[in-house]
C-alpha positions as a Markdown table, in Angstrom:
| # | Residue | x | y | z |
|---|---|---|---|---|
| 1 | Unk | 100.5 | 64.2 | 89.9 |
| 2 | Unk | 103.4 | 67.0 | 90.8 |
| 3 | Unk | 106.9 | 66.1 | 90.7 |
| 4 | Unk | 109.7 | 67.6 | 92.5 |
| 5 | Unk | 112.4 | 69.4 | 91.4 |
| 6 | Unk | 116.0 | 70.8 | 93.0 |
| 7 | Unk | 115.3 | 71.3 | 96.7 |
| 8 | Unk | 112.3 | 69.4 | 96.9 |
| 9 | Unk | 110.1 | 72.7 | 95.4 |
| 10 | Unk | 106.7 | 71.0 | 94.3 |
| 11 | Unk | 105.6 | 71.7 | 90.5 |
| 12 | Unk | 101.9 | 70.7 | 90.2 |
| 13 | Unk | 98.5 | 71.2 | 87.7 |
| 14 | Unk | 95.9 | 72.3 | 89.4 |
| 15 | Unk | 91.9 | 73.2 | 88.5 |
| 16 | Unk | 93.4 | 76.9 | 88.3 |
| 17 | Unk | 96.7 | 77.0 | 87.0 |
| 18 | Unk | 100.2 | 76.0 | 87.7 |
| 19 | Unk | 101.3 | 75.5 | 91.6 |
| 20 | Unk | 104.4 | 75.8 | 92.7 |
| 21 | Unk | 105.7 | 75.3 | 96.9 |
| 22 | Unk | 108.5 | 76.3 | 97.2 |
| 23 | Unk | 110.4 | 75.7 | 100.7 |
| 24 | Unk | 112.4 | 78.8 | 102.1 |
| 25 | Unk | 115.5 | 78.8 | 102.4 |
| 26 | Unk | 115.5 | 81.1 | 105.6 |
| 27 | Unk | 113.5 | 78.9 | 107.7 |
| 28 | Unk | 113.2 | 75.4 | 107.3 |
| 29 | Unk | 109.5 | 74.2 | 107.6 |
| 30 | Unk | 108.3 | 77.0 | 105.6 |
| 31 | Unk | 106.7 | 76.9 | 102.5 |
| 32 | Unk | 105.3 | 79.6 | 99.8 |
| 33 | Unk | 102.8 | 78.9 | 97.5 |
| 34 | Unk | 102.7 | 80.2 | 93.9 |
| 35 | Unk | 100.1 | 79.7 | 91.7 |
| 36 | Unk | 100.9 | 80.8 | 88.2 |
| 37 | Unk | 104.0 | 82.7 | 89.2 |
| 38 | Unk | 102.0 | 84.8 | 92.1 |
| 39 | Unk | 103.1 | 84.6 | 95.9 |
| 40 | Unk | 99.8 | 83.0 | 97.4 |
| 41 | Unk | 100.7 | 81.9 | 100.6 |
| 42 | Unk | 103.6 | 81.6 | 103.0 |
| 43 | Unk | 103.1 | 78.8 | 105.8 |
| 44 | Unk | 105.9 | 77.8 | 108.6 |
| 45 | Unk | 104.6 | 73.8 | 109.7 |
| 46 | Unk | 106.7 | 74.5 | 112.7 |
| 47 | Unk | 105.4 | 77.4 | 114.1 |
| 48 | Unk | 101.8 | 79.0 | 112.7 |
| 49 | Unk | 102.1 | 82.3 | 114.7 |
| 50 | Unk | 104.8 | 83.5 | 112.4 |
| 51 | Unk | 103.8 | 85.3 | 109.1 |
| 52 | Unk | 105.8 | 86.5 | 106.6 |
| 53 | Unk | 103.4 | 88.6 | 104.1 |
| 54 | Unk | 103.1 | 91.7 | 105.5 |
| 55 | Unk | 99.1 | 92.2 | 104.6 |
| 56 | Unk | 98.6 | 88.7 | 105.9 |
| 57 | Unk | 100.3 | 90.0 | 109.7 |
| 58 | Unk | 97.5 | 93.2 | 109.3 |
| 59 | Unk | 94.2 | 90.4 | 108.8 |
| 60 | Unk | 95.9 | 88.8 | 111.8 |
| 61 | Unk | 96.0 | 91.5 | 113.4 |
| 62 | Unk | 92.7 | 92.9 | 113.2 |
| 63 | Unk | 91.5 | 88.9 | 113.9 |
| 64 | Unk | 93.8 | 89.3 | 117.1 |
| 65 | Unk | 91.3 | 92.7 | 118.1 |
| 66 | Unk | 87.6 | 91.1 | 117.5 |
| 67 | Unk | 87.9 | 89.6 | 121.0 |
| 68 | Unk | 89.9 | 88.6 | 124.0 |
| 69 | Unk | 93.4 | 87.2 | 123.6 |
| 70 | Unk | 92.8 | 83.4 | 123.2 |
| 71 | Unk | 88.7 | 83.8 | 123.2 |
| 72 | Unk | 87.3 | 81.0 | 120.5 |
| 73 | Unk | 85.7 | 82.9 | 117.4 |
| 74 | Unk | 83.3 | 81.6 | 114.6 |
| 75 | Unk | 85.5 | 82.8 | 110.9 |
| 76 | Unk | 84.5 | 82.1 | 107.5 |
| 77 | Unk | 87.8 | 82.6 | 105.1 |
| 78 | Unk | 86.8 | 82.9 | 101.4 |
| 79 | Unk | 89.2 | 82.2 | 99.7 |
| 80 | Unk | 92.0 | 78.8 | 100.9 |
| 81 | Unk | 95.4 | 78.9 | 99.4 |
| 82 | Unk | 97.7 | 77.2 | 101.8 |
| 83 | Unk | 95.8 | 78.1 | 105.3 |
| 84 | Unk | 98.0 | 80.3 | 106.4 |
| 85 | Unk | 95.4 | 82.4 | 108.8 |
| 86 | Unk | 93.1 | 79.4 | 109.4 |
| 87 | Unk | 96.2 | 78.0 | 110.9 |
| 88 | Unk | 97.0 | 81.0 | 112.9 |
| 89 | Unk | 93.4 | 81.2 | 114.6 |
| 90 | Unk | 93.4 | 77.6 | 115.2 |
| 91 | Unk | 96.8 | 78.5 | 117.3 |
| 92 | Unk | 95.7 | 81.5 | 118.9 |
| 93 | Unk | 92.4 | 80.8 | 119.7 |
| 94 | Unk | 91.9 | 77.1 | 120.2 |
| 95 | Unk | 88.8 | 75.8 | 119.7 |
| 96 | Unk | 87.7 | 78.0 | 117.2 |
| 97 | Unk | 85.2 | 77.3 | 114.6 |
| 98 | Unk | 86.1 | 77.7 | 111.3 |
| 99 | Unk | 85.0 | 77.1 | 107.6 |
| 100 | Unk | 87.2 | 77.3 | 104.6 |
| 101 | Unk | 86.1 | 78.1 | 101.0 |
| 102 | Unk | 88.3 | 77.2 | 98.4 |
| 103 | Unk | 87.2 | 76.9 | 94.6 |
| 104 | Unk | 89.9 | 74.8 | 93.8 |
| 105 | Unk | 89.8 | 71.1 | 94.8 |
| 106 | Unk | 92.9 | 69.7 | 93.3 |
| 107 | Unk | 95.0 | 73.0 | 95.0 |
| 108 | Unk | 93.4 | 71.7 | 98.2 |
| 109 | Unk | 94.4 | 67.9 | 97.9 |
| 110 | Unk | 98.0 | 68.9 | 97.3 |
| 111 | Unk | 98.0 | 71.1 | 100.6 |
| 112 | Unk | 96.7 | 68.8 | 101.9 |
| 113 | Unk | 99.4 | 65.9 | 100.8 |
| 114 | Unk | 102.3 | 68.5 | 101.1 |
| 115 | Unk | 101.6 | 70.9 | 103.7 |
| 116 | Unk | 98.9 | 68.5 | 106.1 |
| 117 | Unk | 97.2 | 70.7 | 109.0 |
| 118 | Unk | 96.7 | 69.6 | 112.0 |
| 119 | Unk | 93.6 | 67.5 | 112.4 |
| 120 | Unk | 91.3 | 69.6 | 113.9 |
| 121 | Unk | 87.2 | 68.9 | 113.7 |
| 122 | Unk | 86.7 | 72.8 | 113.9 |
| 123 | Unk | 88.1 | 73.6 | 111.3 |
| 124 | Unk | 86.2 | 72.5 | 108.0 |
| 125 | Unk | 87.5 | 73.0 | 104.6 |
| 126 | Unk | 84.9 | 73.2 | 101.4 |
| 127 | Unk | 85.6 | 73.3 | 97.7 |
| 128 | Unk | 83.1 | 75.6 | 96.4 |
| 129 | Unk | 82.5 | 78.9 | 94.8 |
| 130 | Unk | 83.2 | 81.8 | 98.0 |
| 131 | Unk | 79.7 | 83.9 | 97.1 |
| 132 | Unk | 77.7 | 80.6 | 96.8 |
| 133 | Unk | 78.9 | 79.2 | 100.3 |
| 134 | Unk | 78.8 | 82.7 | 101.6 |
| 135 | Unk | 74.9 | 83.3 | 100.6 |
| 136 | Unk | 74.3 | 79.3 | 102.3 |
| 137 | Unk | 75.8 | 80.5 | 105.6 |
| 138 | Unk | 72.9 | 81.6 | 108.4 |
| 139 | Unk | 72.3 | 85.1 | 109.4 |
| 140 | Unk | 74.5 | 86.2 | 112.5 |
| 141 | Unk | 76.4 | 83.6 | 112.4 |
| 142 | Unk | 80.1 | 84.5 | 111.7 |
| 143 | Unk | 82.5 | 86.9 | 113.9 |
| 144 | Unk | 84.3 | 87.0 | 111.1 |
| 145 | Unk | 84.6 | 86.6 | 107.0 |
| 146 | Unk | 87.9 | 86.7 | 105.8 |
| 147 | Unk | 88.1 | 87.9 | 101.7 |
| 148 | Unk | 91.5 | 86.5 | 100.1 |
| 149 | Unk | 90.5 | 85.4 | 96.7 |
| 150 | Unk | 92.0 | 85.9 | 93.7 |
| 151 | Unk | 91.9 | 83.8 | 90.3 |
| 152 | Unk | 94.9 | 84.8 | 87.5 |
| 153 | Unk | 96.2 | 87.7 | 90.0 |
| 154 | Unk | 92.6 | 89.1 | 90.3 |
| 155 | Unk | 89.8 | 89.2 | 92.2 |
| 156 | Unk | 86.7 | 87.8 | 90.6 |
| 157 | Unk | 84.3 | 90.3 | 89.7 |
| 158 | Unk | 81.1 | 88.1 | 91.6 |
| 159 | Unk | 83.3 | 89.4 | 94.6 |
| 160 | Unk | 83.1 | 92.6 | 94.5 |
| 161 | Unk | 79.9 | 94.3 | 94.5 |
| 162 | Unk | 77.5 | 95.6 | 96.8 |
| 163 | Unk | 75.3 | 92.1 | 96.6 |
| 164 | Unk | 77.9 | 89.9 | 97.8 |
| 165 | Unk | 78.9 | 93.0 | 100.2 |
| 166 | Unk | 75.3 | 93.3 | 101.6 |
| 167 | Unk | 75.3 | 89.0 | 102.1 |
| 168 | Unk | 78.8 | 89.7 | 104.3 |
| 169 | Unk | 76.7 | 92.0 | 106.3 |
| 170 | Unk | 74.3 | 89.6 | 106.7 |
| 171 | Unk | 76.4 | 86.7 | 108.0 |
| 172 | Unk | 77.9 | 88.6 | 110.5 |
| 173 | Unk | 77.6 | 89.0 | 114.1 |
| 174 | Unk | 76.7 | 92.3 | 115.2 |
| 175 | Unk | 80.4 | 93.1 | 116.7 |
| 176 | Unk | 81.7 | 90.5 | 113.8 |
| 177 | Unk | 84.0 | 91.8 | 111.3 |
| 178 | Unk | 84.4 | 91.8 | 107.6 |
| 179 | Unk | 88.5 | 91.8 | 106.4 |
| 180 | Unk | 89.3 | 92.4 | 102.8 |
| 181 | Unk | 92.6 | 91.7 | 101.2 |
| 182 | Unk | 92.2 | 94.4 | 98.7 |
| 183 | Unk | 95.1 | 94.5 | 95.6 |
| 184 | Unk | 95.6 | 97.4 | 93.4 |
| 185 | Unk | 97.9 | 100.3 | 92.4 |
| 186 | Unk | 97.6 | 103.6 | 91.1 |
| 187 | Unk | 94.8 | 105.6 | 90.6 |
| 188 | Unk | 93.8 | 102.9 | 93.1 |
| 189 | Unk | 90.1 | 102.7 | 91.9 |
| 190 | Unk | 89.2 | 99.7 | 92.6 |
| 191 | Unk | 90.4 | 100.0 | 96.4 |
| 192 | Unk | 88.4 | 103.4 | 96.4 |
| 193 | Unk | 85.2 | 102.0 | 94.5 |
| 194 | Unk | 85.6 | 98.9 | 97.5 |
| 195 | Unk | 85.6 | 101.4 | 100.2 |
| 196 | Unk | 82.5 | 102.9 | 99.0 |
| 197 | Unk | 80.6 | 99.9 | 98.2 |
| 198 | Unk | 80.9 | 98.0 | 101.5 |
| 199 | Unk | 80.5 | 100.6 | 103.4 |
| 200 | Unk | 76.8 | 100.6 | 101.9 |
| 201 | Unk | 76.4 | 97.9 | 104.1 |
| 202 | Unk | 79.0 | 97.8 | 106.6 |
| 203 | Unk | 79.5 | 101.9 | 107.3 |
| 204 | Unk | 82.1 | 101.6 | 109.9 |
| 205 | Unk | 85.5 | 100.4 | 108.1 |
| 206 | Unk | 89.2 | 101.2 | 108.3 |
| 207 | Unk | 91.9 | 100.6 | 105.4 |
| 208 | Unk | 95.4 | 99.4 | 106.3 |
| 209 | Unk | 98.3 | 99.6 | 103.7 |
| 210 | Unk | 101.6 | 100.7 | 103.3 |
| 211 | Unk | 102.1 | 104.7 | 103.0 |
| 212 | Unk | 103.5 | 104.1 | 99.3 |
| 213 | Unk | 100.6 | 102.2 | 98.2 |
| 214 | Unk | 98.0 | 104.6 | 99.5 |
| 215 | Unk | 99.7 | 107.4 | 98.0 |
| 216 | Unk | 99.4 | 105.5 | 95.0 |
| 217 | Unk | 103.0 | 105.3 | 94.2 |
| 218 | Unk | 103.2 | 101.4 | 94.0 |
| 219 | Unk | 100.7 | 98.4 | 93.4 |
| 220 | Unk | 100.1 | 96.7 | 96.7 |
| 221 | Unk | 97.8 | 95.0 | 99.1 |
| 222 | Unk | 95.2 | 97.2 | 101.1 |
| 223 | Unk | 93.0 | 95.5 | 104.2 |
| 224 | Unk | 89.8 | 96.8 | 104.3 |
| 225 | Unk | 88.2 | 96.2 | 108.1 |
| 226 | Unk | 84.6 | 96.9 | 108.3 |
| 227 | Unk | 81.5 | 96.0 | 109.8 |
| 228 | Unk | 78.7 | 97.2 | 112.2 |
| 229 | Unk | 80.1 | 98.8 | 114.8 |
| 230 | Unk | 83.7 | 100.9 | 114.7 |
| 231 | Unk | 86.8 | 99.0 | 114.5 |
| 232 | Unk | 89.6 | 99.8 | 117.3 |
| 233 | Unk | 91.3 | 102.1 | 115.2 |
| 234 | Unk | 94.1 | 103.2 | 117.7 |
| 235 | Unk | 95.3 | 99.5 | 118.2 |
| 236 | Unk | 95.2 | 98.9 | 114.5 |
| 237 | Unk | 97.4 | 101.6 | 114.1 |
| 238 | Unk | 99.5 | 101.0 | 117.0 |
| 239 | Unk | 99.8 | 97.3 | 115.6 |
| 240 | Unk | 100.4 | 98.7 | 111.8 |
| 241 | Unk | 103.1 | 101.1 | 113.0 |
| 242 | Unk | 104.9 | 98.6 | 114.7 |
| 243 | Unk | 105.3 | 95.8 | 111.8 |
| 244 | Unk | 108.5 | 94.9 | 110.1 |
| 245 | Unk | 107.3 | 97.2 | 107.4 |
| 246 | Unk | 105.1 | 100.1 | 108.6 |
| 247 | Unk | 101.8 | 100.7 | 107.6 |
| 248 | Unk | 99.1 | 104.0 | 107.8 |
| 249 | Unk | 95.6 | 103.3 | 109.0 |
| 250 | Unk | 92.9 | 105.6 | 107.5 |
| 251 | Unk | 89.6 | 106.0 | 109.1 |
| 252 | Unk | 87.0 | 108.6 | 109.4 |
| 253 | Unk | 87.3 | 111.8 | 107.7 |
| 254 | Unk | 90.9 | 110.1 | 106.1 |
| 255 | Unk | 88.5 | 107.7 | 104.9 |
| 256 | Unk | 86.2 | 109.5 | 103.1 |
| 257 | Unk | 88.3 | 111.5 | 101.5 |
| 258 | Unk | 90.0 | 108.6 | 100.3 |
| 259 | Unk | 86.5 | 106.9 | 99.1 |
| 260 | Unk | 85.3 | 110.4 | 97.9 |
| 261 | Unk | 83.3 | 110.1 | 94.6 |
| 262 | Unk | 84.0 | 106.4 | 93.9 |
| 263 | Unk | 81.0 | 104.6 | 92.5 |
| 264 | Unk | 79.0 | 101.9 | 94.1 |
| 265 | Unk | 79.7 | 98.5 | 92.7 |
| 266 | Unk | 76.5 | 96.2 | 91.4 |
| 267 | Unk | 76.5 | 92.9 | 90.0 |
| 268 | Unk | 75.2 | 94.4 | 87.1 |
| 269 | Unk | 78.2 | 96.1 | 86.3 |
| 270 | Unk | 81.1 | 94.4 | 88.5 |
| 271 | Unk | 84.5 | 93.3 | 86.8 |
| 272 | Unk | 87.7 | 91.9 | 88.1 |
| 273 | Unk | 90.1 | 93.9 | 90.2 |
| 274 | Unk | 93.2 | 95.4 | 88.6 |
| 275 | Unk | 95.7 | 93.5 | 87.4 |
| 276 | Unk | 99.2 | 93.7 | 88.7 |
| 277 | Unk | 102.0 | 95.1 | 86.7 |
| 278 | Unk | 103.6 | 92.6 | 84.6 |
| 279 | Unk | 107.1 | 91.2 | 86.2 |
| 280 | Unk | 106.2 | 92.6 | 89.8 |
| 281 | Unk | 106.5 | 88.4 | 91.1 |
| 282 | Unk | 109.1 | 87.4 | 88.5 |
| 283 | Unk | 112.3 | 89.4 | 90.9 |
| 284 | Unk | 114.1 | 86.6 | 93.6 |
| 285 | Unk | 111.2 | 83.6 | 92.9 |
């Protein structure tokens, strides 16, 4: 069981580490989520729309440009954490279908105890592993998977290739959209080696990240968009340029000079993304 400490911050074992929410002091209602020191999730009970991790605010975006303001989509999100985009769709576009995939069962019962959802039959959340549940779901069935998984700062290795890539192609919709929360710093080869081996599968794709991390100046989150048919680029610019903290869109030639000479990932040879820097969550938590 978790036990509660000054200012009601939640300490708690879970199946993959230690969990920590801890409420924020700025805006009362709002939680982050730590697992093993790491910034997971931030979620505001009171009002979903508002999101306060900048690469979160760019998958929302791109969600916000698949279809008509307020149109109902089908998502898959691999990867749980505290909700925080499930319960953004399920207030922007009500009546939305969604599925949640979340390897860690004892992480979901305590989001579920401390930060409840609103009860909603759409919106489905499984404990499982995210490639298994991804290679059950039908073909052409999903507007949209959402990638945010990440075990010990990382994502798994199983996540990364061009096997698991080729199954996101294959769950997809034909205008449906694949959106990868993508973590890594200089040389940034694992961002460039994902670039290259989705778009195997998925050859229309756009990369949204802060100027400093794409120069690879500074570890940081990327969000690959990619699927079938070309993402809007000039609204996901327009949309990155005007966030609380900026962001540069890459697409096209950009894009493939950014990808140039990365290998193709395969099962065979796969591993877990970089790992961040030590200390980089330790400042202000």
């Amino acid at each position: 069981m978790g036990r509660r400490r000054a200012a009601d911050r939640v300490v708690e074992q879970v199946d993959t580490g230690r969990a920590e929410l801890v409420p924020d002091p700025d805006r009362p209602g709002s939680w982050t989520l730590l697992l093993d020191g790491t910034p997971q999730s931030h979620v505001d009970l009171t009002d979903p729309t508002h999101l306060e991790f900048e690469y979160v605010r760019r998958l929302a975006a791109a969600i916000d440009l698949v279809a008509p303001a307020g149109t109902p989509l089908r998502l898959l999100h691999l990867g749980g954490g505290a909700l925080t985009l499930p319960r953004y769709v399920a207030a922007t576009r009500p009546g939305s279908t969604q599925r949640v995939c979340e390897v860690d069962g004892a992480l979901v019962d305590l989001v579920r105890r401390a930060l409840p959802w609103p009860a909603d039959g759409r919106l489905k959340v499984r404990v499982g592993d995210a490639r298994e549940v991804l290679t059950a779901t039908r073909e052409a069935s999903v507007d949209v998977v959402v990638a945010d998984v990440f075990a010990g700062a990382r994502t798994p290795a199983h996540l990364t290739s061009v096997e698991y890539a080729a199954e996101v192609a294959r769950v997809l919709r034909p205008a449906g959209w694949y959106l990868a929360n993508v973590a890594d710093g200089p040389p940034l080869r694992h961002a460039r080696a994902q670039v290259a081996t989705v778009r195997t599968v998925l050859p229309h794709a756009a990369l949204v990240a802060d100027a400093g991390v794409l120069r690879g100046r500074r570890y940081g989150n990327l969000v690959l968009v990619a699927g079938h048919a070309e993402p809007p680029v000039p609204e996901l610019t327009r949309r990155a340029a005007g966030d609380w903290f900026p962001g540069r869109v890459l697409a096209g030639a950009e894009l493939d000079r950014f990808a140039g000479g990365a290998r193709v990932v395969h099962d065979a040879d796969a591993t877990d993304s970089t790992p961040p820097p030590p200390g980089i969550f330790s400042a202000g938590r």
